[in-house]
C-alpha positions as a printed Julia matrix, in Angstrom:
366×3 Matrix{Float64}:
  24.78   15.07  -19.19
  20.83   14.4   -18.63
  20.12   12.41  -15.63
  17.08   10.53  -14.05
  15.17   13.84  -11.99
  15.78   13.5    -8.2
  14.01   11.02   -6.23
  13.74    8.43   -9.36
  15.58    5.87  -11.43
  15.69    3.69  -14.03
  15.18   -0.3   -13.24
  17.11   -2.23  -15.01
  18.3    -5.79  -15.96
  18.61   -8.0   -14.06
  16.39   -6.07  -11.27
  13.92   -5.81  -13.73
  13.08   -9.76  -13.87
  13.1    -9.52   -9.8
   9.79   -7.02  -10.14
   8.47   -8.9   -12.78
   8.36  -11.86  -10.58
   6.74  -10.16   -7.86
   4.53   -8.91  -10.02
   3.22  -11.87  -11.46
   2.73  -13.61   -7.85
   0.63  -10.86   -7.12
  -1.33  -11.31  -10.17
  -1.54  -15.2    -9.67
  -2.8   -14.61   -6.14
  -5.18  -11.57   -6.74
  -6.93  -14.36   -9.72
  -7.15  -16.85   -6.86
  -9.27  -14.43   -4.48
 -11.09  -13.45   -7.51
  -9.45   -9.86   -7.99
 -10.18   -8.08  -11.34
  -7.32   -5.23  -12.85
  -8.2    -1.7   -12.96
  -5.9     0.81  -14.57
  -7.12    4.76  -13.89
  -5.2     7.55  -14.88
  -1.9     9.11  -14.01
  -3.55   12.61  -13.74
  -6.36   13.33  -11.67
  -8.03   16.64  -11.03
  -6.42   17.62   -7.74
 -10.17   17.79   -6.36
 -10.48   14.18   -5.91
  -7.79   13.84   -3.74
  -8.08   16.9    -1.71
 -11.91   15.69   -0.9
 -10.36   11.96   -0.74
  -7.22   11.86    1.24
  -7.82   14.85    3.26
  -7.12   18.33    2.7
  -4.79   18.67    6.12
  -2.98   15.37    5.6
   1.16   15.36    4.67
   0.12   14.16    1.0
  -2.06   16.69    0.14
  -0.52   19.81    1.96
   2.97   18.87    1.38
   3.76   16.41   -1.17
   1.3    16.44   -4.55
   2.94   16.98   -8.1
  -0.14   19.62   -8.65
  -0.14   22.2   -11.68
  -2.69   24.09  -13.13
  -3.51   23.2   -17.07
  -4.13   25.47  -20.05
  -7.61   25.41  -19.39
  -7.41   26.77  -16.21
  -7.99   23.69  -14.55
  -5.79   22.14  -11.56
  -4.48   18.31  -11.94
  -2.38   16.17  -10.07
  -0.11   13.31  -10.13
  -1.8    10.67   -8.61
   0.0    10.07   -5.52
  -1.83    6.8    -4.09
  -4.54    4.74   -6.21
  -7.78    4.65   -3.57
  -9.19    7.68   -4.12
  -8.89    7.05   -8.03
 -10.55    3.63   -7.7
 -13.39    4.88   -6.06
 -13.87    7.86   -8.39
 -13.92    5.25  -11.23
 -15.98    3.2    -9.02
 -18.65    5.81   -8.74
 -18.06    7.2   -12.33
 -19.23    3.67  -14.31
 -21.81    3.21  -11.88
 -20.33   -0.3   -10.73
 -22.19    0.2    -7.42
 -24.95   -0.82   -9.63
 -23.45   -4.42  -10.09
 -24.69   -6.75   -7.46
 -22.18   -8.64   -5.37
 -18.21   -7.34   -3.64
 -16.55   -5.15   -6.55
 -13.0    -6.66   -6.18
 -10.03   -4.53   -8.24
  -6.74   -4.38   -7.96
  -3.39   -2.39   -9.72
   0.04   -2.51  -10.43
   1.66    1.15  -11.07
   3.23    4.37  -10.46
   2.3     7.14   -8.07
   4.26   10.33   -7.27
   4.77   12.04   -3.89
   7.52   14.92   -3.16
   8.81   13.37   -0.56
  12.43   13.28    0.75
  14.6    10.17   -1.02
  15.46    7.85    1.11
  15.96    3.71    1.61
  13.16    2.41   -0.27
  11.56    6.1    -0.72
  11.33    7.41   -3.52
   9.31   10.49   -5.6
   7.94    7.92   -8.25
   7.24    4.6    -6.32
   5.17    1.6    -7.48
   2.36    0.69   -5.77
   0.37   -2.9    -5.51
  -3.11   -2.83   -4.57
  -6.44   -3.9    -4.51
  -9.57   -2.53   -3.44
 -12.87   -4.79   -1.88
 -15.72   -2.49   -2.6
 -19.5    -3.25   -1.55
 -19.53   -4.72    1.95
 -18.84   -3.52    5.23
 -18.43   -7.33    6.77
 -15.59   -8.04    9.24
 -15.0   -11.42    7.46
 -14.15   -9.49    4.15
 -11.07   -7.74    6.24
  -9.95  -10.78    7.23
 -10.25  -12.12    3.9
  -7.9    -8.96    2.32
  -5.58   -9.5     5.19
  -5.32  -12.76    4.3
  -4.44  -11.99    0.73
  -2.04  -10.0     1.52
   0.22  -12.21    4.02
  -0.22  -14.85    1.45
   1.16  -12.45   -1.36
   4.41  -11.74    1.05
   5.03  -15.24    1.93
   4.79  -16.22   -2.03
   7.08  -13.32   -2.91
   9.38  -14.83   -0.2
   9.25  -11.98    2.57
  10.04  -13.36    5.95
   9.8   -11.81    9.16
   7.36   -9.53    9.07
   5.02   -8.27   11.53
   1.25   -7.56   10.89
   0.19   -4.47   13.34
  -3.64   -4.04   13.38
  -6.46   -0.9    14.61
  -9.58   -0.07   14.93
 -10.2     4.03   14.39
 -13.75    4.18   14.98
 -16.29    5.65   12.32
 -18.17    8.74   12.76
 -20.32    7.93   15.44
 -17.33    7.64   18.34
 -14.86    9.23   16.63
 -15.19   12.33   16.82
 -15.69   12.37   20.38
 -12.34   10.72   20.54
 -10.5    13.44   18.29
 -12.1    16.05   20.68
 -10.67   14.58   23.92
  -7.44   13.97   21.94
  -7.51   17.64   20.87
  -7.95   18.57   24.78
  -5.34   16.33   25.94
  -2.69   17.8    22.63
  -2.87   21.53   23.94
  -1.45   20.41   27.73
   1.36   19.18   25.69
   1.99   20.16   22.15
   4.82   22.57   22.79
   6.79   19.92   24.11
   6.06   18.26   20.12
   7.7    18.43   17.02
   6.65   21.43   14.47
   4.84   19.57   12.47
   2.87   17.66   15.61
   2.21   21.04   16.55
   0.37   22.29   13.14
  -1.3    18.3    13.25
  -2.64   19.04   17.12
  -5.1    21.95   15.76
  -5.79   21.1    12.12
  -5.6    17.11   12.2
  -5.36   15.61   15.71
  -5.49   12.03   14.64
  -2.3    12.28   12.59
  -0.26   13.46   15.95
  -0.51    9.59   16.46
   1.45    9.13   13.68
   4.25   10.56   14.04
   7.59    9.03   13.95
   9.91   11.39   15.54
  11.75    9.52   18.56
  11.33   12.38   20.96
   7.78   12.86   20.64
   7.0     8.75   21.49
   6.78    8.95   25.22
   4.15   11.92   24.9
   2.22    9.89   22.27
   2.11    7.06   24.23
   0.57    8.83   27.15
  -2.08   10.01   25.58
  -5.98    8.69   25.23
  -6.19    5.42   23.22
  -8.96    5.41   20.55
  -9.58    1.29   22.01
 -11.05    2.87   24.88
 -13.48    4.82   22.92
 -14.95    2.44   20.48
 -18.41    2.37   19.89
 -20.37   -0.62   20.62
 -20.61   -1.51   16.58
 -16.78   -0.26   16.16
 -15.77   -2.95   18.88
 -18.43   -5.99   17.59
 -16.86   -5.41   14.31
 -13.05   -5.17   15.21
 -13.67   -8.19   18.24
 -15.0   -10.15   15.02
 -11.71   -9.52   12.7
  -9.65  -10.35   15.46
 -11.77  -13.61   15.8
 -11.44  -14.45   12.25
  -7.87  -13.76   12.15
  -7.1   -16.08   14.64
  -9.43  -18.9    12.91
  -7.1   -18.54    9.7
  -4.98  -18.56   11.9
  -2.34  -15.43   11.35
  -0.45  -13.93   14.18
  -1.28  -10.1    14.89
  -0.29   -7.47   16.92
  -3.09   -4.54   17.77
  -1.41   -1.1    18.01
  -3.75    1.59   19.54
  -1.78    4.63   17.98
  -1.96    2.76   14.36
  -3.47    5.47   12.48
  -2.88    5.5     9.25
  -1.88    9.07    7.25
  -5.06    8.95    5.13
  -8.48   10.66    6.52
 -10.76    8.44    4.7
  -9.92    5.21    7.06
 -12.5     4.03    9.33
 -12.86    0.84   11.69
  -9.89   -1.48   10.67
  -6.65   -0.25    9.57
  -3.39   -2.38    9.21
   0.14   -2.62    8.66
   2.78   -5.07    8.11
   6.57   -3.99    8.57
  10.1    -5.3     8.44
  12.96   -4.44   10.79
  14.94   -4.15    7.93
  14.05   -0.99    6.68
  14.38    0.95    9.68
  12.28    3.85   11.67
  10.31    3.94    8.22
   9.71   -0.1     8.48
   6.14   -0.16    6.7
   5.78   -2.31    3.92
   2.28   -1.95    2.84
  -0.75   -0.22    5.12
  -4.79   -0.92    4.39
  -7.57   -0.39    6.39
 -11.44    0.87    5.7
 -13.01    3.25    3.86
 -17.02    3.13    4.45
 -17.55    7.02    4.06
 -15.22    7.7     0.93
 -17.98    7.68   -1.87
 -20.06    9.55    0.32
 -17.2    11.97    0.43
 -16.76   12.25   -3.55
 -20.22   13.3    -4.37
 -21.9     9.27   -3.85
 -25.41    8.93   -3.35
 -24.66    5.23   -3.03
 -23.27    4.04   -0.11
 -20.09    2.17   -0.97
 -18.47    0.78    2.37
 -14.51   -0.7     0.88
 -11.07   -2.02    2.48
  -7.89   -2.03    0.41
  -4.27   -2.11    0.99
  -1.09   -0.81   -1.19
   2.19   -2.52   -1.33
   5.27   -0.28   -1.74
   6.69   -2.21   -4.87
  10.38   -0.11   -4.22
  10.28   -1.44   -0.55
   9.28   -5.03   -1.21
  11.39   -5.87   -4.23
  14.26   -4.24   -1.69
  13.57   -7.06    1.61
  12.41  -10.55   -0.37
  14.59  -13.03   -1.02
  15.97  -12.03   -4.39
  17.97  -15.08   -4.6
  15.54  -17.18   -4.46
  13.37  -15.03   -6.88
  16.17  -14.87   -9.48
  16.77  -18.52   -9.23
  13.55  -18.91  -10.38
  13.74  -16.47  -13.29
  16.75  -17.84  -14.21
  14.71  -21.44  -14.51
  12.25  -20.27  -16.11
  14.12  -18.57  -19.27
  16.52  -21.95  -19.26
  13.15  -23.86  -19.67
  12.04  -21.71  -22.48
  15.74  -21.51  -24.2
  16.13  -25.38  -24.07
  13.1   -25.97  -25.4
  13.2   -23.35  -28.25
  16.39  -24.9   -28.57
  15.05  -28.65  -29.29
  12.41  -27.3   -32.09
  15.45  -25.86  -33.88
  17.41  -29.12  -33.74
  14.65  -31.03  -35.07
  15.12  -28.41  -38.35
  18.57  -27.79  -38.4
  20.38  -30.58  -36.65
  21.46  -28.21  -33.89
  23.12  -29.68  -30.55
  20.02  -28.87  -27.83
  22.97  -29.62  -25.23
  24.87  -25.89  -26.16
  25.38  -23.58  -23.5
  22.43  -20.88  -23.64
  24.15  -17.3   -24.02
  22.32  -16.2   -21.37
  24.34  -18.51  -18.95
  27.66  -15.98  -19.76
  25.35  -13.43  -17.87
  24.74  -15.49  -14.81
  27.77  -14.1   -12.98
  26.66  -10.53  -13.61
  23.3   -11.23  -12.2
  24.43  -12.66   -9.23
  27.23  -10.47   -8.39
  24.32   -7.75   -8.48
  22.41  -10.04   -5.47
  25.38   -9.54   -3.59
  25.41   -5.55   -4.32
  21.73   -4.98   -3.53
């Protein structure tokens, strides 16, 4: 027998309604902060996200669906939307539109990665993308968004971790002192800390291997090492986010896996998806159209949603309920338009009330 390939699966009734639902609050909330869809392709040439994401990062070295096509040419699954966003960005010229470009999407992307709780190799992805400014308020603003999308989907408990990398005029000064410091004590690392210390220094931060915390924690923090600009700017996010106000936490080795993030970068996790606890991760990316071949400069912040991980931790109870509402509302009343014509009882049972138990029994089982 044919099964699903390893590290995907097949969503199905009645999980299907619970994404659906989270899906459409995303939608409503992206139209209220003025978001706009984008859909790019599923393939990409494996270029764009070499020159994108990073050549040394985990995505590109380890974990691209990359093959080479009958022309000769290499292509890739696209395994996070950014990079594709901002090649379509630059492709139709919409850094000739005046005003914040502000996109978002809803879809698949496709990483080798080892299966695990809310992990797999095809994963859905929310995002958006602010492209056009490089203002402080406009991160708070996508921060914002975002906390607003969790609370409507019903997520509680999460923490929002925030950073400030630097850009390129104090950060690589930073990486260089980092690099120093990494050769007293990168045999004392994991393997893969130890390829990071020489070929991507930043990404040593990263890491989420238990043993390797108390060594990462002793080591230079990039918030002593902020350019003047680099601090005005993060000082000012901070600011705004306490205006809204929304609680934060600022986390010094915060990172991110991606080498196109500058200035402010950001998380939000849940305890209940253990050591791997991120639900979505954002930040800044004022160099990245510069990066793809840009004469414009294009200074963006986005975020991305793992879809798998969220639908896992919200309140699916709650969500269902309200599916469950919502096709009553539309059987009841399709239901009184064909008693007007053929005398029928609108006060019937719906059939779709004999698969209530089977809905929630799967609640209980997921």
């Amino acid at each position: 027998m044919i099964k699903a390939v390893k590290g995907t699966r097949d969503i199905l009734p009645p999980s299907s309604a619970v994404w659906n639902e989270v899906e459409a609050i995303a939608r409503d909330v992206f139209r209220i902060y003025n978001y706009q869809e984008i859909r790019t392709p599923l393939l990409e040439e494996t270029a764009l996200f070499a020159r994108g994401v990073g050549q040394e990062t985990d995505i590109v070295s380890k974990e691209m669906y990359t093959f080479d096509d009958r022309d000769g040419s290499s292509l890739t699954l696209r395994p996070e939307a950014t990079a594709s966003v901002m090649r379509a960005y630059i492709e139709h010229r919409l850094d000739q539109k005046p005003g914040l470009q502000k996109l978002y999407y809803i879809g698949p992307m496709f990483r080798r990665e080892r299966p695990q709780k809310g992990r797999y190799r095809q994963f859905y992805q929310i995002g958006a993308e602010a492209i056009g400014s490089e203002s402080p308020s406009v991160d708070a603003e996508v921060i914002e968004m975002v906390v607003e999308l969790l609370e409507r989907a019903g997520l509680e408990g999460f923490q929002l971790l925030i950073n400030s990398v630097g850009d390129q005029n104090c950060r690589p000064q930073y990486v260089e002192l980092l690099k120093e410091k990494l050769q007293e004590v990168k045999s004392r690392l994991c393997d893969d800390c130890q390829r990071r210390a020489e070929t991507n220094p930043l990404r040593v931060l990263d890491c989420k291997v238990p043993q390797d915390q108390e060594i990462i924690n002793a080591l230079p923090s990039i918030q002593d090492h902020l350019c003047d600009p680099c601090r005005t700017h993060f000082n000012t996010v901070k600011s705004n986010l306490d205006a809204l106000p929304i609680e934060y936490e600022v986390r010094p080795r915060m990172v991110r896996g991606l080498d196109y993030y500058m200035r402010t970068t950001f998380e939000i996790v849940h305890g209940s998806l253990g050591a791997q606890n991120s639900v979505l991760g954002g930040g800044r990316y004022d160099g990245l159209a510069e990066s793809l071949g840009s004469r414009v400069h294009s200074p963006g912040i986005g975020f991305s949603i793992g879809e798998d991980r969220l639908v896992m931790i919200v309140n699916k109870p709650r969500l269902l309920t309200k599916v469950l509402r919502s096709k009553k509302t539309l059987w009841l009343s399709s239901r009184l338009r064909a008693a007007k014509q053929h005398a029928m009882p609108p006060w019937a049972p719906p059939p779709n009330y004999v698969r209530q138990e089977f809905a929630w029994n799967w609640l209980r089982e997921n």
